[in-house]
mmCIF file as gemmi writes it, N, C-alpha and C atoms, coordinates in Angstrom:
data_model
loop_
_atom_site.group_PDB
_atom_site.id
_atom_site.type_symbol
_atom_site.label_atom_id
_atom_site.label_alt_id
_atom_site.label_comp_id
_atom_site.label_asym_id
_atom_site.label_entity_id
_atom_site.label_seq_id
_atom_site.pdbx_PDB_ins_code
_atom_site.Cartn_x
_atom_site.Cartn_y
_atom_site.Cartn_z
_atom_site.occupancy
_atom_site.B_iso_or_equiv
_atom_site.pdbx_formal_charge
_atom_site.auth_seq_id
_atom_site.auth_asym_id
_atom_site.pdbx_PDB_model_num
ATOM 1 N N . UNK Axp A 1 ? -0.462 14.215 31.852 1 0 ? 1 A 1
ATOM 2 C CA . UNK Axp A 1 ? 0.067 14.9 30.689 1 0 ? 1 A 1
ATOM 3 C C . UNK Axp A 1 ? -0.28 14.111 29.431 1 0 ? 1 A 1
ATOM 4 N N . UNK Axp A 2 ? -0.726 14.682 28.529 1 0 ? 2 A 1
ATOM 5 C CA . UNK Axp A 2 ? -0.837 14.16 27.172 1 0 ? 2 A 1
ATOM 6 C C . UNK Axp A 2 ? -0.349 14.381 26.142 1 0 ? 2 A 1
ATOM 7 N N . UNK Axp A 3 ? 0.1 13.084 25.353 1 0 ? 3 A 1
ATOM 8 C CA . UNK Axp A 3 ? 1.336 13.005 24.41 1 0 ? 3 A 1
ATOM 9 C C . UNK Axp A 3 ? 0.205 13.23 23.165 1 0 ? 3 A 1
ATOM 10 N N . UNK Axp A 4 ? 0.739 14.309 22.104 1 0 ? 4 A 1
ATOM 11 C CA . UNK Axp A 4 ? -0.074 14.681 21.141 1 0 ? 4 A 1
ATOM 12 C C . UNK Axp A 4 ? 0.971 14.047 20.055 1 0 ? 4 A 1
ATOM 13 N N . UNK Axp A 5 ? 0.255 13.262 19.143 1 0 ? 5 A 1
ATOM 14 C CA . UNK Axp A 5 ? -0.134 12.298 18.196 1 0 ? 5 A 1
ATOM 15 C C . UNK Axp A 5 ? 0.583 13.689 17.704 1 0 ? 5 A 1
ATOM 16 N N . UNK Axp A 6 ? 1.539 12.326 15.808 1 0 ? 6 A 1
ATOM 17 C CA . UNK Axp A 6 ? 1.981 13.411 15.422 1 0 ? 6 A 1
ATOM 18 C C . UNK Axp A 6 ? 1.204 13.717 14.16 1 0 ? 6 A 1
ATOM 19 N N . UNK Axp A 7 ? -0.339 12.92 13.774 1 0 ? 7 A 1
ATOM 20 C CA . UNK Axp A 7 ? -1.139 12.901 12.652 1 0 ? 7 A 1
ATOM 21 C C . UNK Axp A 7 ? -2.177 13.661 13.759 1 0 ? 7 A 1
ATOM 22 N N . UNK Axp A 8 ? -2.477 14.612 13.699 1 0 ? 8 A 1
ATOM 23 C CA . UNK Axp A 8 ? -4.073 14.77 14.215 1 0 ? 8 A 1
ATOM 24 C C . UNK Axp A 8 ? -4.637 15.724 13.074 1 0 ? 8 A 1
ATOM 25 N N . UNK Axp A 9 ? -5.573 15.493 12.826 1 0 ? 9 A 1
ATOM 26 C CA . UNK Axp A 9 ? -6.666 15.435 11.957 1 0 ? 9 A 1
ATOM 27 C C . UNK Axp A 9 ? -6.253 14.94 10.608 1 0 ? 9 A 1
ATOM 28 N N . UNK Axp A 10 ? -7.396 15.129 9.752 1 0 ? 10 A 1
ATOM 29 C CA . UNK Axp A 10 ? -7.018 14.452 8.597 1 0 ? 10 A 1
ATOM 30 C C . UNK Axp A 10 ? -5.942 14.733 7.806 1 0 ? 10 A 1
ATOM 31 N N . UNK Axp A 11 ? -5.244 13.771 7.226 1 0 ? 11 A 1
ATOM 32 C CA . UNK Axp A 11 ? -3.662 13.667 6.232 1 0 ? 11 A 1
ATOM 33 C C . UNK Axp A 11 ? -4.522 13.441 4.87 1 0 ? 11 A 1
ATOM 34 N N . UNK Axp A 12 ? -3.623 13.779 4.123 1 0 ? 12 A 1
ATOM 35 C CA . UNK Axp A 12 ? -3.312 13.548 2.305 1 0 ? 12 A 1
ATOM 36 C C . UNK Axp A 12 ? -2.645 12.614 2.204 1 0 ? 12 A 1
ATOM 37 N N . UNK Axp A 13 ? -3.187 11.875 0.947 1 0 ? 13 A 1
ATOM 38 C CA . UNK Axp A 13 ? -2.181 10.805 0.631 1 0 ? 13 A 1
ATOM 39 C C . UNK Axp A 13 ? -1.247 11.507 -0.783 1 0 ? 13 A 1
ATOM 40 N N . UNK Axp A 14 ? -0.055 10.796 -0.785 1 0 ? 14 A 1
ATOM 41 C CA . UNK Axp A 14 ? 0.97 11.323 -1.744 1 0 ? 14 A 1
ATOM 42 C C . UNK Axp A 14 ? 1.405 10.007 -2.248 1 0 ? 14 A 1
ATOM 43 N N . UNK Axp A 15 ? 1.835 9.923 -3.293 1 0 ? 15 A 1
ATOM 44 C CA . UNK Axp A 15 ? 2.672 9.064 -4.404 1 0 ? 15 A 1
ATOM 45 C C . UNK Axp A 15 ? 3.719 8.675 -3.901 1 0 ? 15 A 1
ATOM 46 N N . UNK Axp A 16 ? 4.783 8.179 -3.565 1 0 ? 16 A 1
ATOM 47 C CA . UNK Axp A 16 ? 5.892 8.168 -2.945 1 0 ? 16 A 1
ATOM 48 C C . UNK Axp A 16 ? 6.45 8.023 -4.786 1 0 ? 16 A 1
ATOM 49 N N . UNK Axp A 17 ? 7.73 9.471 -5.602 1 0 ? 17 A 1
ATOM 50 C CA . UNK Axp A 17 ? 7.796 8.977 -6.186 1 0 ? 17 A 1
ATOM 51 C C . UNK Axp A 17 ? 8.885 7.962 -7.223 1 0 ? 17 A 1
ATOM 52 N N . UNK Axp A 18 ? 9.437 7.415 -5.984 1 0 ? 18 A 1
ATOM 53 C CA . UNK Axp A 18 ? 10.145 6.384 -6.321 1 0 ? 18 A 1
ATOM 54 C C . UNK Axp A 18 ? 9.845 4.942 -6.219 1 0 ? 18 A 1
ATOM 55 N N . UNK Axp A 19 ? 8.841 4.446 -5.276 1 0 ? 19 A 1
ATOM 56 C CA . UNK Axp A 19 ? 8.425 3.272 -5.746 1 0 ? 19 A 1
ATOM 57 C C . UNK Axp A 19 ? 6.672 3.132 -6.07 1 0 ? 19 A 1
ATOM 58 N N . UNK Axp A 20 ? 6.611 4.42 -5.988 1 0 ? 20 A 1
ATOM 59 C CA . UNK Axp A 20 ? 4.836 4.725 -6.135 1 0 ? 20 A 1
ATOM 60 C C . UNK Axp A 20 ? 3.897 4.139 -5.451 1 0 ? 20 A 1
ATOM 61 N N . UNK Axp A 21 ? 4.553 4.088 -4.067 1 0 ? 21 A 1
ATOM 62 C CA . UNK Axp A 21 ? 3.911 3.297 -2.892 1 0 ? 21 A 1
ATOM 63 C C . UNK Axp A 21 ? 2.693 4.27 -2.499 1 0 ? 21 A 1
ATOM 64 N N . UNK Axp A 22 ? 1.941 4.981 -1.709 1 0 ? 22 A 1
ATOM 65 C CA . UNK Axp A 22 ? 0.734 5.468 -0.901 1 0 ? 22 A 1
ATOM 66 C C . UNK Axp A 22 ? 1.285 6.268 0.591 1 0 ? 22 A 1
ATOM 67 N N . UNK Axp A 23 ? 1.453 7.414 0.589 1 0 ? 23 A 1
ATOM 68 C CA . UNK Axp A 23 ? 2.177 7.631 1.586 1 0 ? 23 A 1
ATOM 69 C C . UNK Axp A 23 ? 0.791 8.902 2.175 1 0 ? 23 A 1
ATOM 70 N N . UNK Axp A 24 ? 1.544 8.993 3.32 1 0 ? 24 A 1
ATOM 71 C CA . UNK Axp A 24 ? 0.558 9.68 4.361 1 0 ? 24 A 1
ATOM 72 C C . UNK Axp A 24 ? 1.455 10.423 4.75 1 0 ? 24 A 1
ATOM 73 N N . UNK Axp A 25 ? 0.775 11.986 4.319 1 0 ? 25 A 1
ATOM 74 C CA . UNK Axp A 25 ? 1.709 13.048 4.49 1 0 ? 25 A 1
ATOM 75 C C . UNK Axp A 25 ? 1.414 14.078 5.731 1 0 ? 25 A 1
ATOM 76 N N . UNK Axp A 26 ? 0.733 13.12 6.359 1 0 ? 26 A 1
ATOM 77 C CA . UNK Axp A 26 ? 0.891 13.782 8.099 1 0 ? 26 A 1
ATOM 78 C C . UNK Axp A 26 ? 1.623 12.803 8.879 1 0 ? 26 A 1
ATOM 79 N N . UNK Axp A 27 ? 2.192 12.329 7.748 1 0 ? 27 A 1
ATOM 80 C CA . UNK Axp A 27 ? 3.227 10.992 8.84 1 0 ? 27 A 1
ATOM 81 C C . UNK Axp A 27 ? 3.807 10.114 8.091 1 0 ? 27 A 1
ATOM 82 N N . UNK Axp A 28 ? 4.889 10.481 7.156 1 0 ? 28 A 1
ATOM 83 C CA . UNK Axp A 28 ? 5.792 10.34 6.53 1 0 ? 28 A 1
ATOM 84 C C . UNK Axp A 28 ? 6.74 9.658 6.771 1 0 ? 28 A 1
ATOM 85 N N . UNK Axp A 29 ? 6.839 8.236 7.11 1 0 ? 29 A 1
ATOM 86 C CA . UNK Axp A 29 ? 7.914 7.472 7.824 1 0 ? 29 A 1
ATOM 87 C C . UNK Axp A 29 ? 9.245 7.993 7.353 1 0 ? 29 A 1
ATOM 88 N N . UNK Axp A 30 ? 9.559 7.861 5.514 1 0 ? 30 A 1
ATOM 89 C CA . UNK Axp A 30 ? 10.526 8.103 4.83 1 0 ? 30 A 1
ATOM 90 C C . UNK Axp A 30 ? 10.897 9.653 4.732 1 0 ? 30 A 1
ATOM 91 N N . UNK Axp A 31 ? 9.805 10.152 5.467 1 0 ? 31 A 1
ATOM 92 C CA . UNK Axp A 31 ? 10.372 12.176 5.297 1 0 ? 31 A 1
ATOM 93 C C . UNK Axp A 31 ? 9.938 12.496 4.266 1 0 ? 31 A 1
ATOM 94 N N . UNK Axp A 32 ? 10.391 13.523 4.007 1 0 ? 32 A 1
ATOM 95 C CA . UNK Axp A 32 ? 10.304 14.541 3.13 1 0 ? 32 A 1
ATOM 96 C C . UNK Axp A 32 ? 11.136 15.557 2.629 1 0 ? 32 A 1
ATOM 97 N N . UNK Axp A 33 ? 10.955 15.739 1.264 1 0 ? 33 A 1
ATOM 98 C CA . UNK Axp A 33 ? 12.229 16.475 0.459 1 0 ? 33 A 1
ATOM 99 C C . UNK Axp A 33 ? 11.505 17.288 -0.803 1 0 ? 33 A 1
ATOM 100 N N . UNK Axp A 34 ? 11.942 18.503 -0.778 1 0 ? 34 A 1
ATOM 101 C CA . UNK Axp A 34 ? 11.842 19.304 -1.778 1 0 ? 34 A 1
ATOM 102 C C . UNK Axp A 34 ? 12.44 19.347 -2.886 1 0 ? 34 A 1
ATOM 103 N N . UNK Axp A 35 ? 12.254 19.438 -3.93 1 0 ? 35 A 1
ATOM 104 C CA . UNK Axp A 35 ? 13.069 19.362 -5.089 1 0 ? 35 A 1
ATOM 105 C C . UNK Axp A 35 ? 11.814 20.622 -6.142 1 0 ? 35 A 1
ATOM 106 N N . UNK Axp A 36 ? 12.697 21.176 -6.932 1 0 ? 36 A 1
ATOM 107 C CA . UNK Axp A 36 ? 12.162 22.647 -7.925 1 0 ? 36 A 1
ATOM 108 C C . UNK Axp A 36 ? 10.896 23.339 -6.727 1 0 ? 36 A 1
ATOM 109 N N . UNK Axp A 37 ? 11.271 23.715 -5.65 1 0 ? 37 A 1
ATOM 110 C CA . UNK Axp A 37 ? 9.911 24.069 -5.111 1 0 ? 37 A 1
ATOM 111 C C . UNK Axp A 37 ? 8.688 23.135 -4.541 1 0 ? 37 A 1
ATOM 112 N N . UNK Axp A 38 ? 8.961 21.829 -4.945 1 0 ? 38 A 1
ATOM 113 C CA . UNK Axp A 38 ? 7.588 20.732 -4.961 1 0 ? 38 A 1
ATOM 114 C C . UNK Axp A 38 ? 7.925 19.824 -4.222 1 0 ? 38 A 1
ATOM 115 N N . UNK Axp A 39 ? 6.865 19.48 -2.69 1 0 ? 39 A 1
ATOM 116 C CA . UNK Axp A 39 ? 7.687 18.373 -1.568 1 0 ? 39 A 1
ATOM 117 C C . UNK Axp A 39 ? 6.897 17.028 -1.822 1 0 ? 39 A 1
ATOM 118 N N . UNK Axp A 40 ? 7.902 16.363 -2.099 1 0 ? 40 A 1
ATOM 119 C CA . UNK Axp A 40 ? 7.672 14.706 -1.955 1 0 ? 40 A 1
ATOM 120 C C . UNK Axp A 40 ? 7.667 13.808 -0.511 1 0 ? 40 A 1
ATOM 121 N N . UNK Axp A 41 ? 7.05 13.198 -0.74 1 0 ? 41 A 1
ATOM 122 C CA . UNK Axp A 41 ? 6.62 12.61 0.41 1 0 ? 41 A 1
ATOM 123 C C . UNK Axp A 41 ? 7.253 11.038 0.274 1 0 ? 41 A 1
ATOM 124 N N . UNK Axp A 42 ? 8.009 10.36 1.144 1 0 ? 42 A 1
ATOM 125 C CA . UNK Axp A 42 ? 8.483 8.759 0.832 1 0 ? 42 A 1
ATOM 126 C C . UNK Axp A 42 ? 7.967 7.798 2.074 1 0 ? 42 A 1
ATOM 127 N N . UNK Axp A 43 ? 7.867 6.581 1.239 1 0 ? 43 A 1
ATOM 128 C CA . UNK Axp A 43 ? 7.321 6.066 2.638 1 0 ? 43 A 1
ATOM 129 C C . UNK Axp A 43 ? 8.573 5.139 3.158 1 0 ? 43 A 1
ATOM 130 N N . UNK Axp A 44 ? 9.977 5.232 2.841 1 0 ? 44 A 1
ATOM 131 C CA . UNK Axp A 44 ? 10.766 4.824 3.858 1 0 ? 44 A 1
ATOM 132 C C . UNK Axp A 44 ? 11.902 5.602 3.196 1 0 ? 44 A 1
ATOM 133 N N . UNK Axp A 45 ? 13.119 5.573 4.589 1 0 ? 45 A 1
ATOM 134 C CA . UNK Axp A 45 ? 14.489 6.385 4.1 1 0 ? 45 A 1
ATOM 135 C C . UNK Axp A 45 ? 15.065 5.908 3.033 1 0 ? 45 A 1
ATOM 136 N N . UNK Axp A 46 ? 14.956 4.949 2.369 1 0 ? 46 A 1
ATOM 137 C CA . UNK Axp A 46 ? 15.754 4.378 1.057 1 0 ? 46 A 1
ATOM 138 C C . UNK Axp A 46 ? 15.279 4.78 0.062 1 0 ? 46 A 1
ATOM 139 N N . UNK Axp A 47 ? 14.007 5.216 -0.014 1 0 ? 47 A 1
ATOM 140 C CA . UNK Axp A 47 ? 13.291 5.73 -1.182 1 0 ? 47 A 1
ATOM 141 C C . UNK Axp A 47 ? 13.904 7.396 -1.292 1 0 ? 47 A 1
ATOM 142 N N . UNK Axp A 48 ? 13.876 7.716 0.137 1 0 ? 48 A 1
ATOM 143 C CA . UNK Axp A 48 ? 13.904 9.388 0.277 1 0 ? 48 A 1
ATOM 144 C C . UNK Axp A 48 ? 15.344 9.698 -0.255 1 0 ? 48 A 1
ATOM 145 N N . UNK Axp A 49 ? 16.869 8.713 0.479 1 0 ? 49 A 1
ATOM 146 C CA . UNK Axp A 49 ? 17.751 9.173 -0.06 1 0 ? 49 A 1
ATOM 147 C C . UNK Axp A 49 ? 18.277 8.905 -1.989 1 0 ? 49 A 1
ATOM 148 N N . UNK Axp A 50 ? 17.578 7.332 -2.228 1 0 ? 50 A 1
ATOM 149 C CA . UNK Axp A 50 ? 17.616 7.273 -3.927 1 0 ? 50 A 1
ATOM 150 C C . UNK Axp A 50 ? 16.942 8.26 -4.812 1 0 ? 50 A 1
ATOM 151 N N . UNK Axp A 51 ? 16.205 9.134 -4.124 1 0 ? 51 A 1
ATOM 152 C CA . UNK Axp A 51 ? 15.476 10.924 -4.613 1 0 ? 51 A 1
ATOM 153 C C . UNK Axp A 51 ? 16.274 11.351 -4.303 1 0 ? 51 A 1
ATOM 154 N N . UNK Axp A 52 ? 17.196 11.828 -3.66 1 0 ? 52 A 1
ATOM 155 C CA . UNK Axp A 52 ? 17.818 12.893 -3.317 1 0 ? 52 A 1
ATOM 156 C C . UNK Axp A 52 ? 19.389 13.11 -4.582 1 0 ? 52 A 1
ATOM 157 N N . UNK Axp A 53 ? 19.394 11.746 -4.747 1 0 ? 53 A 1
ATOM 158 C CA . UNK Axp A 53 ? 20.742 11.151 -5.506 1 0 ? 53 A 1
ATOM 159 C C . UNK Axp A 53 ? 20.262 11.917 -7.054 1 0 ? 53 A 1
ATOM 160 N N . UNK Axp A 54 ? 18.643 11.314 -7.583 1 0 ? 54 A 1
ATOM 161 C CA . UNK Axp A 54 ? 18.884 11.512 -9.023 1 0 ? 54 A 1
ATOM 162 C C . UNK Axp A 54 ? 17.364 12.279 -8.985 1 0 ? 54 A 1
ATOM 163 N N . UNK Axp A 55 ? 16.729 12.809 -8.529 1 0 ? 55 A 1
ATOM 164 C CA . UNK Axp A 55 ? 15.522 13.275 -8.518 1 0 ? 55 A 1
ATOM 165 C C . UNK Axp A 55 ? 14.978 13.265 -10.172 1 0 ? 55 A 1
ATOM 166 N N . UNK Axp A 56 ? 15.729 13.834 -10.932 1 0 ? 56 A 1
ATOM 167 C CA . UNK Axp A 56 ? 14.774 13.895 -12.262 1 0 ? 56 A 1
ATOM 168 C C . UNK Axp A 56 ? 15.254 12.366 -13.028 1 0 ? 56 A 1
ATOM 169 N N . UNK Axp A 57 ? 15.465 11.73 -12.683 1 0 ? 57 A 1
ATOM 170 C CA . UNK Axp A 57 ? 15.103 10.554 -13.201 1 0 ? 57 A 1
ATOM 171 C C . UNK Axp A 57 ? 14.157 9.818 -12.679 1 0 ? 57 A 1
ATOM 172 N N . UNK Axp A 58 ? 13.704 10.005 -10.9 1 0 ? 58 A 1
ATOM 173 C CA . UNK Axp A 58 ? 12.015 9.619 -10.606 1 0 ? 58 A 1
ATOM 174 C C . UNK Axp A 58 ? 11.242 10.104 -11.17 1 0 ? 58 A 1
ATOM 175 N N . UNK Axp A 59 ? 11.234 11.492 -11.174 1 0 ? 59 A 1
ATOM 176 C CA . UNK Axp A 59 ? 10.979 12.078 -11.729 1 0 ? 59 A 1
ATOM 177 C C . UNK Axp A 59 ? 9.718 11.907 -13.641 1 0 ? 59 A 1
ATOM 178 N N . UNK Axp A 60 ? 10.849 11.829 -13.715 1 0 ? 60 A 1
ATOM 179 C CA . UNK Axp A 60 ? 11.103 11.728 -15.497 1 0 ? 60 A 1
ATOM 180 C C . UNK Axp A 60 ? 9.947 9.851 -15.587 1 0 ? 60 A 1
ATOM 181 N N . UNK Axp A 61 ? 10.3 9.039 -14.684 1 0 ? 61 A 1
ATOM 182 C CA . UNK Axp A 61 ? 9.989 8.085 -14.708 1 0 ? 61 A 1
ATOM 183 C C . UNK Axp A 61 ? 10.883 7.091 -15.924 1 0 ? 61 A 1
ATOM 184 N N . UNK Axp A 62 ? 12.417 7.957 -16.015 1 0 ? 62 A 1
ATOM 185 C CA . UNK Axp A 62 ? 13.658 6.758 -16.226 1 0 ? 62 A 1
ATOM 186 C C . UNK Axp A 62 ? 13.502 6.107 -15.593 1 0 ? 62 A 1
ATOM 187 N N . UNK Axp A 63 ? 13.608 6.41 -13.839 1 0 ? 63 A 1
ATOM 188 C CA . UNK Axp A 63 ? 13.757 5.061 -12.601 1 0 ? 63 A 1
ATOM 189 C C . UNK Axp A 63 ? 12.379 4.621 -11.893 1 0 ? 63 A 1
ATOM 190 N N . UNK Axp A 64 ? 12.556 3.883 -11.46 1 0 ? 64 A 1
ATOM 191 C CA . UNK Axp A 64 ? 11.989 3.194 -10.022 1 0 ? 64 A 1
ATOM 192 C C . UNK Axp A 64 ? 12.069 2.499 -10.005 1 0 ? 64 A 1
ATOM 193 N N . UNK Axp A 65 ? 11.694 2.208 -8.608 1 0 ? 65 A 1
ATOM 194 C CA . UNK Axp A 65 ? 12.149 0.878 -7.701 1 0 ? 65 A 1
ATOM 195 C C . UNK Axp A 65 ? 10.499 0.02 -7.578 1 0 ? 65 A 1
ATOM 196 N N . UNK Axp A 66 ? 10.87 -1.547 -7.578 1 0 ? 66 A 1
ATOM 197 C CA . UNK Axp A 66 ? 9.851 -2.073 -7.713 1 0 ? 66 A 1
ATOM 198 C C . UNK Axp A 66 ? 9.766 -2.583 -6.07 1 0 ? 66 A 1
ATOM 199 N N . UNK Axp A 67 ? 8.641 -2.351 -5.585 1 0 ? 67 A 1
ATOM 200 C CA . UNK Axp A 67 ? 8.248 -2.709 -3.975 1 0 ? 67 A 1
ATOM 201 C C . UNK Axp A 67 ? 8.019 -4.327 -3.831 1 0 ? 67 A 1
């Protein structure tokens, strides 16, 4: 039996945009979240839930977090 990979074929890279890390959006450690229609991509859960809290201040680029 074969275990199918959860990236197969090629991924996009995305912004993560709370610490503006490089994320791989066929494999999203931090998940993913929608906000106005538009899905963000994070590359860990701390990034994903500090988006969820204030989104238009990542947004806006009031916040971020320095890696």
């Amino acid at each position: 039996m074969k275990i199918p990979f959860l990236n197969s074929g090629k991924s996009e890279q995305a912004i993560d945009p709370v610490c503006r890390m490089s994320v791989d959006t066929g494999n999203p450690v931090g998940g993913a979240s929608t906000h106005a229609g538009q899905v963000y991509y994070f590359c860990g859960p701390g990034c994903r839930v500090a988006f969820e809290k204030d989104p238009e201040g990542y947004l806006s680029g009031e916040k971020s977090i320095e890696m």
